[in-house]
C-alpha positions in Angstrom: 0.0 0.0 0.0 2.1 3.3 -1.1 2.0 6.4 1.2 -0.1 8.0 -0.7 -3.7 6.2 0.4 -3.2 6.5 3.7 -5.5 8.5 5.5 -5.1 10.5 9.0 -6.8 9.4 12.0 -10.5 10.0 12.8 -11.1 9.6 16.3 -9.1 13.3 17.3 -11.1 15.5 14.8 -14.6 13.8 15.8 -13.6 14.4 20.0 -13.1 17.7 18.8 -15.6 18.2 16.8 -18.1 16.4 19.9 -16.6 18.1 22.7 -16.5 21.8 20.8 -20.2 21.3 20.2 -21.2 20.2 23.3 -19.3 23.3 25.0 -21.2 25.7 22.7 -24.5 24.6 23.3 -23.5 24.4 27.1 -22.9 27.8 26.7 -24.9 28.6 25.0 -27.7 27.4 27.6 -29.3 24.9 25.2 -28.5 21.8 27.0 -27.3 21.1 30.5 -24.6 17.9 29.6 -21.5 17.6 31.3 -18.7 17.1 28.9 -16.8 16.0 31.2 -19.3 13.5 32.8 -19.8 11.9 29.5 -15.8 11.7 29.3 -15.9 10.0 32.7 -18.0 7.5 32.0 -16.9 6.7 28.5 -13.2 7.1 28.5 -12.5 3.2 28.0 -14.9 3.6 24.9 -12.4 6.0 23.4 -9.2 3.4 24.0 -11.2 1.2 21.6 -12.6 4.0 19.0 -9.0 4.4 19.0 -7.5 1.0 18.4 -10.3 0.6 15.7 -8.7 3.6 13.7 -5.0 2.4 13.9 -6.5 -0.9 12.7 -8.8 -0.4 9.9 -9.1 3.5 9.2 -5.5 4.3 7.9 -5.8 1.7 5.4 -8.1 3.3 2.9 -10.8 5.5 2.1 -13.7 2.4 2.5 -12.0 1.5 5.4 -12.2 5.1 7.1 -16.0 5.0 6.3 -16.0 1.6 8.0 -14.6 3.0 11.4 -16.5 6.4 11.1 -19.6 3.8 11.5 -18.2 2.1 14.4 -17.0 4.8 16.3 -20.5 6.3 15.9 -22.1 3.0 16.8 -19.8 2.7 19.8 -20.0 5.8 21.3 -24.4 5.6 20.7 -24.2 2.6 22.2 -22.0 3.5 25.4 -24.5 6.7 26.0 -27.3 4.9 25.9 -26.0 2.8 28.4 -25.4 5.8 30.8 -26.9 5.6 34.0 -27.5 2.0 34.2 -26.3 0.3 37.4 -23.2 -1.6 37.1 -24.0 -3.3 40.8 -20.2 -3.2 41.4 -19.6 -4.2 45.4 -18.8 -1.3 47.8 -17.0 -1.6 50.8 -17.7 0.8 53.6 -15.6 1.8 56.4 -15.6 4.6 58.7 -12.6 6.5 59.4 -11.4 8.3 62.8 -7.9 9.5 63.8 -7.7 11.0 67.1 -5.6 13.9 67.7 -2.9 12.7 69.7 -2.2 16.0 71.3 -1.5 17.4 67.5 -1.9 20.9 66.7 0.2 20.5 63.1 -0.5 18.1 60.9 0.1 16.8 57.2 -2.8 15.5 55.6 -2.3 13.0 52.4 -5.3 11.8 50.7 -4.8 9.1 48.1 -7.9 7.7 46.3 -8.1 6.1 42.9 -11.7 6.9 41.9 -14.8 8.0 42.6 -16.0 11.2 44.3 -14.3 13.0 47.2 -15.6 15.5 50.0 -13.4 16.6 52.2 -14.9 19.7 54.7 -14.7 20.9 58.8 -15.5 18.7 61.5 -17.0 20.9 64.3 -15.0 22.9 66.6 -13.9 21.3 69.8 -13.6 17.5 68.1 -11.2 15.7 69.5 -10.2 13.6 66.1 -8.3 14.8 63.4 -9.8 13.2 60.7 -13.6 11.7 61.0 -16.0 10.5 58.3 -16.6 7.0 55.8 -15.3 5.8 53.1 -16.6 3.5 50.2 -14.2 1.7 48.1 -15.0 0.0 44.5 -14.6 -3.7 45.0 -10.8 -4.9 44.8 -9.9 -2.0 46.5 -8.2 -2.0 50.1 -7.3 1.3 52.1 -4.0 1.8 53.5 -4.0 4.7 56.9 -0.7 5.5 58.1 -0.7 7.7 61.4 2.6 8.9 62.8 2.2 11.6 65.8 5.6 11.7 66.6 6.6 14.1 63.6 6.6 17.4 63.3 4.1 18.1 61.9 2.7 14.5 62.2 1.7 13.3 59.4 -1.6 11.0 58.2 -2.2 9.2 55.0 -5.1 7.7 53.3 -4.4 5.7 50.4 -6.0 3.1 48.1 -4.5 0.4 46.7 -5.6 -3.0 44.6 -7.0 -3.3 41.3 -9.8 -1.7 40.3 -12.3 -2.0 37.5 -13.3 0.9 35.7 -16.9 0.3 34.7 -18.0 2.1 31.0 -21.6 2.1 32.2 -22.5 4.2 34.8 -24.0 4.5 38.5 -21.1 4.0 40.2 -20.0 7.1 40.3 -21.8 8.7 43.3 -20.9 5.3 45.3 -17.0 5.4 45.6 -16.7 8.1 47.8 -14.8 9.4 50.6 -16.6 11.8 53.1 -13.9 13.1 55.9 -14.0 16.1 57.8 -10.6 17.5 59.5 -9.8 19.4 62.8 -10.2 23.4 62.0 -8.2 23.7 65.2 -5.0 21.9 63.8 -2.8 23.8 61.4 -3.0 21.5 58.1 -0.8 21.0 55.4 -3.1 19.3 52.4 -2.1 16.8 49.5 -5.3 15.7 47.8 -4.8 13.3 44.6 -7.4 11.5 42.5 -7.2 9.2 39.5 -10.6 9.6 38.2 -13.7 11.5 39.5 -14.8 14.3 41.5 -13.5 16.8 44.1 -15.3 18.5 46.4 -13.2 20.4 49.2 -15.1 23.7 51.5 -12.1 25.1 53.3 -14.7 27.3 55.2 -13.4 27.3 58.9 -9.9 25.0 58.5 -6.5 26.3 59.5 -4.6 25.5 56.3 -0.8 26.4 55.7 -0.9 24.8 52.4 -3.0 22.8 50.0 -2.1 20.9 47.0 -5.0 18.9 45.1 -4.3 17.0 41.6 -7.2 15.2 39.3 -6.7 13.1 36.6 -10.1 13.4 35.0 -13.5 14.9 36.4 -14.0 17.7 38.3 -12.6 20.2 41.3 -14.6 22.5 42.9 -12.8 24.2 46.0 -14.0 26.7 48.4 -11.4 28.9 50.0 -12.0 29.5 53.6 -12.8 33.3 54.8 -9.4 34.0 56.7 -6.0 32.7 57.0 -2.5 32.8 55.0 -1.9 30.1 53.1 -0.7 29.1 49.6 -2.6 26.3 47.2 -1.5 24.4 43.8 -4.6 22.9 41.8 -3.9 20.6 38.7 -5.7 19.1 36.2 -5.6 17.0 33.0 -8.6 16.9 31.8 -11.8 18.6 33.1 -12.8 21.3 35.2 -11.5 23.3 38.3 -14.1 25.7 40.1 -12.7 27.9 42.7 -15.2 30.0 44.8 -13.5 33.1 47.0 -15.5 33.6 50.3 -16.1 37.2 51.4 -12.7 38.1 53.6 -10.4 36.0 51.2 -7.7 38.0 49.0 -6.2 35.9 46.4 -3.6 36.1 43.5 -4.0 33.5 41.1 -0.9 31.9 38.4 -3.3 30.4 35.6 -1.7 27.6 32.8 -4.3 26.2 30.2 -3.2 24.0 27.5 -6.2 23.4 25.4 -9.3 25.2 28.1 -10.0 28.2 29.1 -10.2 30.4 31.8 -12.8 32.9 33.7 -11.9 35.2 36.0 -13.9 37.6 37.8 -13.9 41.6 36.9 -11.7 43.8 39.0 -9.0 41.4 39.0 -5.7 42.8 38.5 -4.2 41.3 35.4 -0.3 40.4 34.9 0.6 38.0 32.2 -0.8 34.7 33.3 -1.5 36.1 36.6 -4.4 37.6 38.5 -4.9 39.5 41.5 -8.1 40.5 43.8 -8.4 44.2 44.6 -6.1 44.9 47.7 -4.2 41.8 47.7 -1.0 43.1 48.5 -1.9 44.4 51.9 -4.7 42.0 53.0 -4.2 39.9 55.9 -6.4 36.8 54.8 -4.9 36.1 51.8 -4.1 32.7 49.6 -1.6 32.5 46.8 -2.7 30.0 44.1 -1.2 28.2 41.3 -4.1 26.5 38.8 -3.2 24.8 36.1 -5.6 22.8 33.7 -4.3 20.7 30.5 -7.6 20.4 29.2 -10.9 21.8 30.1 -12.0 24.9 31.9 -10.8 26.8 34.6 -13.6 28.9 36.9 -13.0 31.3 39.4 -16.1 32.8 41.6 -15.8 36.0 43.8 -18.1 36.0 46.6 -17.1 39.3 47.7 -18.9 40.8 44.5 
C-alpha cells in the first residue's frame, strides 16, 4: 500500500468536533450535559474507538468509512448505556484519627476513583480526621498515622486493582466523606485518578493545599481567613474555585487546550491575576491553577 492512500486518523477530529459542540450549546444554555461526565464515563470507549482507527481507518478511504460507522455505533451505544447500574460491590468503612495532642498536621489523601468530600468537622472535636469511606470492590485502604513528627503526618491511600466500569451508577458510590480538625494547622495533598473533588475550606486552618485530578471535576472553596498558599492541577476537566467574602487571592493560571474565567476587577499580569487589595490583605491565599484540558472557573463571593 504506497504512502499515498493513507488516510489521517479520525477519532481526534470527531472528540473535537463532539466536545467543541457540546461546550457551545452548554454555553450557550441549550442543554445542560456535562462534557466531562460523558468523558468520565466513556473514557474506556475512546481506547477502543482508537485501536479501531489504527487498525482499519488508515488503510483506505472504505475502510475510514467503515470506522467512522463504528465509532458512531460505539460511542451511541455506550451513551445509551449511561446511568444503568453496574452493581459493582462497595466496601464501607468509617474512618477516625484521634488527635494525639497534634496541633500540626500533614494530611495526604490518596484515592483512585470515585468522588471526594473533604470539609470541617465541628469545633472542639477531639479527632483529626472523621468520616466514611466506600471503596470499589478490589480495592483496600492503607491509613498510616505517625504523631511523633513534626508536623505528624496521616495518609489515606487506596490500593488494589480496580475496574473501571463504562456504564454508569457507580460514580456517586465510591466516595470518601472526611471532615478535618479546624483547630489543627493542616498542610493538604489531595490526589485522584478519576472522578470528582469537592473540598469547603470554610473554617480549617490551612498552611498549604495541594490537590491533583486526573479526569473529572474540582470545585474548591477557599475559607474566609488565613495565609496560606494552594496548587490545583488538572488534566482533563474542570477546576471551580469559589473566594469567600474576607479572602484575598492572586492566582498563576496555565491552560493547554481550556479556558479560563476570572472575575472583573481582578488585576491582570501575564498569566496572573490579582483580587483588589491583595498586596496588603491579611487573609490572603496565593494559588497556582493549572488545567491541560478543560475549563478553569474562578467565583468572587465578595462581589
Amino acid at each position: 500500500m504506497s504512502e499515498g492512500t493513507r488516510r489521517g486518523g479520525l477519532v481526534g477530529p470527531i472528540l473535537l468536533v463532539g466536545l467543541g459542540a457540546l461546550l457551545l450549546l452548554n454555553n450557550l444554555g441549550i442543554t445542560a450535559v456535562s462534557v466531562w461526565d460523558v468523558l468520565f464515563h466513556l473514557w474506556p470507549l475512546i481506547l477502543i474507538v482508537i485501536g479501531l482507527d489504527l487498525l482499519i481507518g488508515r488503510r483506505s478511504v472504505w475502510g475510514s468509512l467503515l470506522v467512522l460507522v463504528l465509532i458512531l455505533a460505539v460511542f451511541i451505544g455506550g451513551i445509551l448505556l449511561i446511568g444503568v447500574q453496574d452493581g459493582t460491590v462497595l466496601n464501607g468503612e468509617d474512618i477516625t484519627q484521634s488527635l494525639s495532642g497534634v496541633t500540626e498536621a500533614e494530611i495526604s489523601l490518596g484515592p483512585a476513583i470515585g468522588l471526594i468530600r473533604v470539609g470541617s468537622l465541628p469545633p472542639g472535636s477531639s479527632n483529626l480526621i472523621q468520616g466514611t469511606i466506600r471503596l470499589m470492590s478490589g480495592e483496600d485502604l492503607k491509613q498510616e498515622f505517625n504523631p511523633d513528627r513534626d508536623p505528624a503526618r496521616l495518609t489515606l491511600r487506596s490500593s488494589g486493582q480496580t475496574w473501571f466500569p463504562v456504564i454508569g451508577g457507580w460514580g456517586d458510590k465510591a466516595t470518601w466523606d472526611l471532615g478535618l480538625n479546624p483547630e489543627v494547622a493542616l498542610n493538604m495533598d489531595l490526589s485522584l485518578g478519576v472522578g470528582k473533588i469537592e473540598v469547603d475550606l470554610t473554617g480549617l486552618d490551612m498552611t498549604s493545599v495541594e490537590v491533583s485530578l486526573g479526569l473529572g471535576k474540582t470545585i474548591i472553596t477557599l475559607p474566609d481567613e488565613g495565609r496560606f498558599t494552594a496548587k490545583i492541577s488538572g488534566a482533563i476537566g474542570e477546576t471551580y474555585v469559589v473566594i469567600p467574602q474576607g479572602m484575598a487571592v492572586r492566582i498563576h493560571v496555565s491552560t493547554g487546550l481550556g479556558t479560563s474565567s476570572m472575575p472583573s476587577g481582578f488585576i491582570r499580569h501575564g498569566d496572573t491575576y490579582s483580587s483588589p487589595g491583595y498586596e496588603s490583605a491579611e487573609d490572603r491565599v496565593d494559588m497556582d491553577i493549572s488545567q491541560a484540558m478543560g475549563m478553569i472557573t474562578v467565583v468572587d463571593l465578595r462581589r
